[in-house]
N, C-alpha and C positions, 0 to 999 in steps of 0.2 A: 504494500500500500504506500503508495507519496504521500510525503510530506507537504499539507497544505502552504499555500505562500498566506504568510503573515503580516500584516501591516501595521504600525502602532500609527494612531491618529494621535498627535500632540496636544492639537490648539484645533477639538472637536465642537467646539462649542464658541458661540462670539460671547467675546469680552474675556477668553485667555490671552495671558500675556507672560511669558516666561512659565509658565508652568501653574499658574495660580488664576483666579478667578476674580475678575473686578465690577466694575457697575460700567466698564466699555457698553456703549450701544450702537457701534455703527451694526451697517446693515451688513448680513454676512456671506453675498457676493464681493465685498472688498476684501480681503486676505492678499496680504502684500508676502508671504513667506510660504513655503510647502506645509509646515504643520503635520507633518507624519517622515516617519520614514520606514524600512522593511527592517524584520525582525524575521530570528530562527524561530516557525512555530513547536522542534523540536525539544526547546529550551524553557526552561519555566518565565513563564512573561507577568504570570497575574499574582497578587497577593492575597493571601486568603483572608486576608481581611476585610477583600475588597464588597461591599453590601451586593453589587453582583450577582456575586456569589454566596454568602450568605442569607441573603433575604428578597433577592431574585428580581432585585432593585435597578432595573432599567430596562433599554425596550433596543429592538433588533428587526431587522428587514432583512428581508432574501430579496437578490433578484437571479433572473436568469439570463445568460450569455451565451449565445451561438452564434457560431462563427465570429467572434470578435465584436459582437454588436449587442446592444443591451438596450430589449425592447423598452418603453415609458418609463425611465431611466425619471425624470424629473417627477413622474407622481411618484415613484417610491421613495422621492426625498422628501416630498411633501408630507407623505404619512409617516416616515420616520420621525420629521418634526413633528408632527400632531400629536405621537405617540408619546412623543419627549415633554411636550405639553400637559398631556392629560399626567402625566409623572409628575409634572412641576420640576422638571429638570431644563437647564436652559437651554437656550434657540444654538440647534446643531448650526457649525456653518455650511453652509451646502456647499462653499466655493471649494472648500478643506474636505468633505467628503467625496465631492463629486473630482477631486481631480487625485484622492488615494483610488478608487475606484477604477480610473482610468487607469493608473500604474499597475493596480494590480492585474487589471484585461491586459494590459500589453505586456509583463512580466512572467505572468502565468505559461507557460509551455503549450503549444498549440491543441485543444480538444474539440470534440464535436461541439460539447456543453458544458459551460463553467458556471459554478455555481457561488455566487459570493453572498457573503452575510455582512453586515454593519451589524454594531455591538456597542451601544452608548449604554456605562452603569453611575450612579451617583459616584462612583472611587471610592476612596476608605473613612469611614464615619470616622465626622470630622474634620476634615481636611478641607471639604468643598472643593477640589478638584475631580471633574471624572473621568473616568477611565474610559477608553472607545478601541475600539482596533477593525480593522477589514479582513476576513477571509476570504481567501479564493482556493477553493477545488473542484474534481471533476464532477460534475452533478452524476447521482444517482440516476441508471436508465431505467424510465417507466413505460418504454417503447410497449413492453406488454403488457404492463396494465392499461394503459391510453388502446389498445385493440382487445384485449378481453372485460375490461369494465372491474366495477369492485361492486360486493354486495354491502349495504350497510341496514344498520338499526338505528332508530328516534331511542334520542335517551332526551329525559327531563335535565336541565342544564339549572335548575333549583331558582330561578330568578324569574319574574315577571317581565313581559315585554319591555315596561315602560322605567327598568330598574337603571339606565343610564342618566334616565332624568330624577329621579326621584333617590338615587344612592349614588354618585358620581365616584364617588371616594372606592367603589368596588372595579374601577379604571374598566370599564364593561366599553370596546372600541379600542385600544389600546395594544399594541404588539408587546407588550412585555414577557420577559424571561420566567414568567410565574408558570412553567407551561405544565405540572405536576397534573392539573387536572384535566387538563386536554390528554398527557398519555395515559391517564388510568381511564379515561375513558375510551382511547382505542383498543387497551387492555379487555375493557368491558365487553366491545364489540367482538374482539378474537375469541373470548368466552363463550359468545351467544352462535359461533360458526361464521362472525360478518368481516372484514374488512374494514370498514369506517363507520361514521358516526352524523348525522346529521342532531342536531341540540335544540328542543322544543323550550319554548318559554314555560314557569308553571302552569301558565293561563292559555298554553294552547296555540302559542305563535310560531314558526319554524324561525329560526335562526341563522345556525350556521355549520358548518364541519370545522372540528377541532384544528385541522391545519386548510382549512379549503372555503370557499362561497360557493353557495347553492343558488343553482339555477334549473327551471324548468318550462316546460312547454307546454304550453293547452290550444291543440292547433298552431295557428301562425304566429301566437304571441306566447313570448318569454319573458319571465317576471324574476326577481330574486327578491330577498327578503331589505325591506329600507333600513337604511344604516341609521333609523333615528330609534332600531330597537337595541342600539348597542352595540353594534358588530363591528366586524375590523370591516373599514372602505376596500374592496378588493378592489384592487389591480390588473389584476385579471378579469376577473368578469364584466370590469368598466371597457376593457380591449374587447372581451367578447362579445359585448352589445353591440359597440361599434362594428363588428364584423358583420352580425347580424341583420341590422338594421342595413348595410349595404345591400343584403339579398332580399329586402324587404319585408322584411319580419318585424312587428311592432315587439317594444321592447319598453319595460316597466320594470320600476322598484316599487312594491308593495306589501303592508301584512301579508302574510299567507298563514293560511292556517295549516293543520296537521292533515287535515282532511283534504286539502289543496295538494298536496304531497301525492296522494292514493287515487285521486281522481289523473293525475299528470299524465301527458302520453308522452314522457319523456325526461330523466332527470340526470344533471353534472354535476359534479364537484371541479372547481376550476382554481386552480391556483399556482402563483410564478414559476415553480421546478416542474412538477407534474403534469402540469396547463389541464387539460379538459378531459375528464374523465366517466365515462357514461355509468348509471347506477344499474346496475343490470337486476338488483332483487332489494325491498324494504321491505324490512319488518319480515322475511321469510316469502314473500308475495315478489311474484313478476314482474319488474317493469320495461318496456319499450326499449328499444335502443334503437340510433339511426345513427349506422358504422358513416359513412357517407360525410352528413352532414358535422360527426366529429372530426373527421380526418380533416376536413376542411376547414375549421376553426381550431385545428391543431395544427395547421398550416400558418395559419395567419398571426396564431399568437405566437410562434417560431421565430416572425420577424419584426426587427427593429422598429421605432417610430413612436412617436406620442398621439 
């Protein structure tokens, strides 16, 4: 197995300055210095001090790269910062992310598909500086799962639709590294004979998949669930509307209910490694597939572009 290329981000956030954190507020397209440079990922880089890792205190974006090109590249910065937001962690500079990012595509040894992660954590209580770094490795192939599908089960996900508005403090929208309960839930699902996981609100609203956005079809319109029930903004399935919508297919965020799931003639899981994955069985029941119509929106979110 290689050794991921590793990248430390320095000056991740606007208003560092030498290593420390001030009340600077330019805007954080102006970065006059690189602010990162490459590290051995074989070597100890992180301190376990760091909240991190102890209390799983920051937030992280995947994106995916093929052939050298890195599709909507600028919304995944966008929701890194949002994420960094809803943390109360300060404004990433993008100028400083987006150009370790590019070091690391060009860096990285030639693959079909690279798979890089951004890594902003508060750093070591107390200090107020945080800690960030870039990975780059080869992405995991899902080549056959994207052609055979994954079966999954609704699990109750313990919170009310409307729990981002009414409990904020639960970072419900949020990419953070708290991810314990997304894997005991795909734990759950291997338990039950499924592969993944679609997450119903208590009240009965679909949601989301632990690592993926749901989307489905009822005839020519495809709906996923609105990010005002708390969900991470996908990236993916915002590219896949767009795709969508070009072959004329209307295309909606709305409640859905559980029941909206079971009536579908058609259900994905879509997100930036994996991209678009068809449900082939919920809850132990058949659902639709349309090989065709994946391949084709697994074409499109393959290539680069905002």
């Amino acid at each position: 197995m290689s050794v991921p290329l590793l990248i430390l981000v320095t000056r991740p956030v606007v208003g560092v300055t030498d290593g420390r954190t001030d009340a600077v507020t330019s805007a954080p397209e102006l970065s006059t210095d690189a602010g990162f440079h490459f590290a051995n990922a074989s070597l100890p880089q992180l301190s376990v001090l760091d909240l991190g890792v102890t209390r799983g205190d920051g937030v992280f974006d995947s994106l995916l790269v093929a052939d050298g090109r890195i599709p909507a590249l600028e919304t995944h910065l966008a929701r890194f910062a949002d994420s960094a937001r809803l943390l109360d962690l300060p404004q990433p500079d993008r100028a400083v992310w987006r150009a370790a990012i590019a070091a690391a595509v060009a860096t990285h040894p030639p693959v079909p598909v690279l798979a890089v992660k951004l890594v902003l954590t508060r750093g070591i209580e107390g200090t107020g500086v945080p800690t960030a770094w870039v990975l780059a490795q080869p992405a995991l192939d899902f080549t056959a799962v994207r052609r055979t599908g994954v079966k999954v089960v609704t699990l109750d996900r313990g919170y009310r639709h409307d729990v981002a508005a009414t409990s904020p403090w639960l970072l419900q929208g949020a990419k953070s590294l708290s991810y314990a309960v997304n894997a005991a839930a795909i734990r759950e699902a291997q338990r039950r004979g499924a592969d993944d996981v679609i997450f119903i609100s208590s009240d009965g609203f679909v949601l989301e998949a632990p690592t993926a956005s749901v989307l489905l079809r009822e005839g020519n319109r495809f709906s996923t669930p609105s990010a005002e029930l708390g969900i991470l903004p996908g990236t993916t399935q915002r590219r896949a509307f767009e795709f969508l919508r070009t072959y004329g297919y209307e295309t909606d965020a709305v409640r859905l209910r559980a029941s909206d799931l079971r009536r579908a003639d058609a259900i994905w899981l879509v997100s930036s490694i994996r991209q678009a994955v068809s449900v082939t069985q919920l809850d132990g029941e058949p659902v639709g597939v349309d090989e065709r119509l994946t391949e084709q929106m697994n074409d499109h979110l393959g290539r680069a572009g905002d």
